[in-house]
C-alpha positions as CSV (number, residue, x, y, z in Angstrom):
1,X,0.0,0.0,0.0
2,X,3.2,2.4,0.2
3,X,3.3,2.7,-3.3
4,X,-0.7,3.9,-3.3
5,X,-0.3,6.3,-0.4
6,X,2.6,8.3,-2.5
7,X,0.7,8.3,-5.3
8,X,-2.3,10.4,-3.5
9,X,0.1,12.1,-1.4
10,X,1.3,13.0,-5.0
11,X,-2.1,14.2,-6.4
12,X,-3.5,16.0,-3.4
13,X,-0.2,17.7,-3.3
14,X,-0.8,19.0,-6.9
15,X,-4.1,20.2,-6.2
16,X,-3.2,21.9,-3.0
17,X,-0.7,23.8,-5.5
18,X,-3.3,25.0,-7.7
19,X,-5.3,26.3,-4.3
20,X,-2.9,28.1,-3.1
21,X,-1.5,29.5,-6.5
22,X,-5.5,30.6,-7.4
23,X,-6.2,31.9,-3.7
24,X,-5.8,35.4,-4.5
25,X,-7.5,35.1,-7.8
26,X,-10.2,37.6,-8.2
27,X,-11.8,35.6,-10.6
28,X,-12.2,31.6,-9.4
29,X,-15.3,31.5,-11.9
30,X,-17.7,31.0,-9.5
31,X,-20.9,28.9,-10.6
32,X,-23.9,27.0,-8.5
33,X,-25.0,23.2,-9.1
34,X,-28.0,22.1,-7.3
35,X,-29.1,25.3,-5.5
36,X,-27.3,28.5,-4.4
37,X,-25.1,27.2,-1.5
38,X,-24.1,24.1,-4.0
39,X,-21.1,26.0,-5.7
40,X,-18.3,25.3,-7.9
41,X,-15.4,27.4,-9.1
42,X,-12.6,26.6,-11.9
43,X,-10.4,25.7,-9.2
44,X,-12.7,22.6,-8.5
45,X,-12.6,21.8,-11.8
46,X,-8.6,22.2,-12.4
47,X,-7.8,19.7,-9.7
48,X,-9.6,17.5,-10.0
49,X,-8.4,17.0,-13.4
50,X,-5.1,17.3,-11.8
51,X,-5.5,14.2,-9.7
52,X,-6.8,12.6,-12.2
53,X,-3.9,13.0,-14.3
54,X,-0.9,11.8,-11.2
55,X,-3.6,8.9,-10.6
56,X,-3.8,7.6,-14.3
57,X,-0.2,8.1,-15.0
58,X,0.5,5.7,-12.5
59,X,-2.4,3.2,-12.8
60,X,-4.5,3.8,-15.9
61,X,-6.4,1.0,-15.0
62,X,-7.7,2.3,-11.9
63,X,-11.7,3.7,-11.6
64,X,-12.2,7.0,-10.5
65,X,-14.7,8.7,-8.9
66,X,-14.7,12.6,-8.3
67,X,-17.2,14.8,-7.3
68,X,-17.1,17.2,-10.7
69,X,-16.5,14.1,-13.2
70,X,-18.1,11.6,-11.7
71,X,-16.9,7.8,-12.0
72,X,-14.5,7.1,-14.9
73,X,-12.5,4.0,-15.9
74,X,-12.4,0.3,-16.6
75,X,-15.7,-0.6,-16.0
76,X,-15.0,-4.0,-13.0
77,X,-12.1,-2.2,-12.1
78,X,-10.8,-3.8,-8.5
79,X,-9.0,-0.4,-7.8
80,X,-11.6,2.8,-7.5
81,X,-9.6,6.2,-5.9
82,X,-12.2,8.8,-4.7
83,X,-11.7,12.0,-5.0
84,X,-12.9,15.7,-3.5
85,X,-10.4,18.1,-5.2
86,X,-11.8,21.0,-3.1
87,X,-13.8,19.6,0.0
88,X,-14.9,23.3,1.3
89,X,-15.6,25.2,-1.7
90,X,-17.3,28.1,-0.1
91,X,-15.1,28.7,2.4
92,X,-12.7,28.5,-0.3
93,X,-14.0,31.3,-2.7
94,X,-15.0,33.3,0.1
95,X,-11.3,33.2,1.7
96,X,-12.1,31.3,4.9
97,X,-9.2,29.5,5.6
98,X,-10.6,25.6,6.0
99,X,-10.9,23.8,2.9
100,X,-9.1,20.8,1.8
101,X,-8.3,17.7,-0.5
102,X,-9.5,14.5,0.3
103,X,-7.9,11.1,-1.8
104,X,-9.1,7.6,-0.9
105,X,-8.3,4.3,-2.2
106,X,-10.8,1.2,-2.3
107,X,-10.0,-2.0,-3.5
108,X,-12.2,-4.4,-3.5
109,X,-14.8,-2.5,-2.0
110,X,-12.7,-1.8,1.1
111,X,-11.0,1.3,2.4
112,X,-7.1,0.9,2.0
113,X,-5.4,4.2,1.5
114,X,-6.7,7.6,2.9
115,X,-5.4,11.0,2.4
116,X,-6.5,14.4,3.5
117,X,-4.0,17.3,2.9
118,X,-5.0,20.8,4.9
119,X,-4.6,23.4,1.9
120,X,-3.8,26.4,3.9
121,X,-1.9,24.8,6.7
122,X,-0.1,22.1,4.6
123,X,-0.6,19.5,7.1
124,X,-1.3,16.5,6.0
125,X,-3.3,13.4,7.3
126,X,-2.9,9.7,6.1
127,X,-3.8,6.3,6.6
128,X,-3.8,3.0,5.5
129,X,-6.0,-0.1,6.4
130,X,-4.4,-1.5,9.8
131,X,-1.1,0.4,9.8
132,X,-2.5,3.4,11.8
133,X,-3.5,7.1,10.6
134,X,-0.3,9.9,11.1
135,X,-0.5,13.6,10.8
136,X,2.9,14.9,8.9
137,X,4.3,11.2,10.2
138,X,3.6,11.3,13.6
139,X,0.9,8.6,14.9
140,X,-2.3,9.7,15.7
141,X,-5.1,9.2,18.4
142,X,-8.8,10.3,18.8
143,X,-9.1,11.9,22.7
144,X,-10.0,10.6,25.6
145,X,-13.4,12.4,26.1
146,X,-15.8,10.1,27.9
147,X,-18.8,12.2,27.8
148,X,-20.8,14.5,25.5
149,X,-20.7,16.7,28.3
150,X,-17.3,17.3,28.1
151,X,-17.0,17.0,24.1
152,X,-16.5,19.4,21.4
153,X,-18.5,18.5,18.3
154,X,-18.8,19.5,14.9
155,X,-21.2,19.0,11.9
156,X,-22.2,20.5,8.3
157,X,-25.4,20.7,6.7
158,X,-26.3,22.4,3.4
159,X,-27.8,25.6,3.5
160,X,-31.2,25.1,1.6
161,X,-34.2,25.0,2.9
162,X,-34.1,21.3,3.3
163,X,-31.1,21.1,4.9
164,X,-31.5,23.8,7.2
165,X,-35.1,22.1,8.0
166,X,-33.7,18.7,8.6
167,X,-30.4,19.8,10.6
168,X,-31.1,22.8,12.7
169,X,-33.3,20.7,15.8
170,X,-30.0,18.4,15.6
171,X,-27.6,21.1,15.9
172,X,-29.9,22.5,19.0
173,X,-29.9,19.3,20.4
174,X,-25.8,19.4,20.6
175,X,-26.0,22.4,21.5
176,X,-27.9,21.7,24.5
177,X,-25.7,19.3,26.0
178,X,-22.2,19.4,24.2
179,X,-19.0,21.8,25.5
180,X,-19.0,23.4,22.2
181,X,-20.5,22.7,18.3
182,X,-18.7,23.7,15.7
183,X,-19.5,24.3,11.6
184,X,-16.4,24.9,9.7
185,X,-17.3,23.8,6.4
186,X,-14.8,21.0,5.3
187,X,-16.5,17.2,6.7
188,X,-13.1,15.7,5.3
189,X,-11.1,18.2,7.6
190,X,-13.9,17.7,10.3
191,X,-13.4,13.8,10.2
192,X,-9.2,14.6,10.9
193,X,-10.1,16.8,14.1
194,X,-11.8,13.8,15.0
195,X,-8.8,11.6,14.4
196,X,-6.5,13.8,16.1
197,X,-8.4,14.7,19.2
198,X,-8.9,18.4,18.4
199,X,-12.9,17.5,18.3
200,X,-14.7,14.0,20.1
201,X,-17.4,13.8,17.7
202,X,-18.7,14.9,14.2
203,X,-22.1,14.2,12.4
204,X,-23.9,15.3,9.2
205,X,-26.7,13.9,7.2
206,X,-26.2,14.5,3.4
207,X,-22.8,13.4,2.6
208,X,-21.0,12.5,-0.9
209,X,-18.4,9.3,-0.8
210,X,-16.0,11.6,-1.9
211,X,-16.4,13.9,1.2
212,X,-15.6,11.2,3.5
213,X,-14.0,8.3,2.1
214,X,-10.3,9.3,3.3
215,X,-11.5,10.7,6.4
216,X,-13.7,7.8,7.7
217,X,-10.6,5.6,7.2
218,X,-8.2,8.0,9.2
219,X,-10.9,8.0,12.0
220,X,-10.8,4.5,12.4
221,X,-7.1,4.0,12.1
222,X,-6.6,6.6,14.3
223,X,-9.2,4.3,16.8
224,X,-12.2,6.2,16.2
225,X,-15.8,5.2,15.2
226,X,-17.4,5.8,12.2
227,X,-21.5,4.5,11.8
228,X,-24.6,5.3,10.8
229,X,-27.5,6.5,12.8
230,X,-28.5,3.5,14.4
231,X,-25.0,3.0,15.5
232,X,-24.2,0.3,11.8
233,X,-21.1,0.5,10.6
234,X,-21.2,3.5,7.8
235,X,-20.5,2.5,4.5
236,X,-19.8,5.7,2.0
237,X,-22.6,5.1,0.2
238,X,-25.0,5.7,2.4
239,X,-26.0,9.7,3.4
240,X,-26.0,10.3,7.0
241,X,-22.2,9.5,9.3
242,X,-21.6,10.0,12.9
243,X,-18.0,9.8,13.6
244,X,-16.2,10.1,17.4
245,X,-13.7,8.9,19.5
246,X,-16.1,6.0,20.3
247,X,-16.2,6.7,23.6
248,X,-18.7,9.5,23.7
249,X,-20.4,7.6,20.5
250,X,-23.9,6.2,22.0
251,X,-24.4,9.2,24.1
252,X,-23.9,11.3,20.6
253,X,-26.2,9.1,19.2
254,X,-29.1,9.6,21.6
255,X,-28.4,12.9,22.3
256,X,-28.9,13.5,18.3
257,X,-31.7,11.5,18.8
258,X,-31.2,8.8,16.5
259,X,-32.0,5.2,17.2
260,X,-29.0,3.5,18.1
261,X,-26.7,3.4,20.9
């Protein structure tokens, strides 16, 4: 798996270039997708195509599925890398400084290889299946938190009237009984403060597989827990995550008011 963890190291490395060489750029061409909070900007758009490129000169038989291109390659390809080439686009065109790139490798239908690399602070968070998560090489390690009481959470929730509708009693809830709650904008960078102890819990309901596929597997590695709202392990597929340092996981989950735990 060595070779596969340089290669995204590689390609979220290259796109992190383009974000920081298009920061200042007046012009990031910015355009909307699904509603007016969905955005995109050219900078999206350029690195993704950059990752693809480091990714298929290395294995062109590889899949790949990216949140602007969607899934491309051999079709019963073992190998699929998943890509978000700007996880935190509107923090990104609005100068916020939390955005990210997120690179994950499944084989087989398994999470092998996850990399997230923190565009503005360059720090970089890797894993791979059973060896442990790192942050710039040194191990990491979800807190020690042991109740909600005590935790700092985070979450993200689009901002249309759906989303707001669906996820506003849930961040009351937190709210109610957590230290702290926190929205930064970036679930790929949100799932890292989980794996590094800088936050005991995150959850959101309408998630991509390209905004957590690398950052589910860092949690884990980094002996966190990642499920779905009845406490299941989370497969990316599916929507909704809650992700902690496992400790304060079933309180999360009934505090949210979900039905497992």
């Amino acid at each position: 798996m060595n070779q596969y963890l340089a290669t995204a190291i590689k390609a979220a490395q290259a796109a992190a270039a383009i974000h920081r060489f298009y920061a200042a750029d007046p012009d990031k061409q910015v355009g909307t997708k699904a509603n007016y909070a969905d955005i995109v900007t050219k900078v999206d758009k350029l690195s993704e195509t950059r990752i693809r490129e480091v990714i298929a000169a290395a294995y062109p038989d590889h899949a790949v599925l990216g949140e602007e291109q969607g899934q491309r390659g051999a079709g019963g390809a073992t190998h699929r890398w998943i890509v978000d080439p700007l996880d935190g686009t509107i923090n990104y065109a609005s100068g916020f400084p939390f955005y990210s790139v997120s690179i994950a490798l499944e084989v087989e239908g398994r999470l092998e290889v996850g990399v997230v690399l923190d565009s503005v602070s360059g720090r970089l968070f890797t894993a791979v299946r059973g060896e442990g998560a790192q942050a710039d090489g040194a191990p990491l390690s979800v807190s020690g938190v042991q109740r909600v009481a005590s935790a700092v959470l985070s979450t993200g929730f689009n901002a249309d009237e759906a989303g707001i509708t669906a996820s506003l009693p849930l961040f009351e809830k937190a709210l109610r009984h957590a230290r702290g709650v926190r929205r930064a904008g970036s679930a790929a960078l949100d799932l890292c403060m989980v794996a590094c102890g800088q936050a005991d819990g995150f959850w959101e309901l309408t998630l991509n597989p390209w905004d957590v596929a690398a950052g589910v597997l860092i949690v884990r590695e980094a002996g966190g827990r990642v499920t779905d709202e009845r406490g299941r392990d989370f497969e990316i597929e599916k929507p909704l995550l809650v992700a902690s340092n496992g400790l304060v996981h079933d309180e999360m989950l009934r505090v949210l008011g979900f039905g497992g735990g």
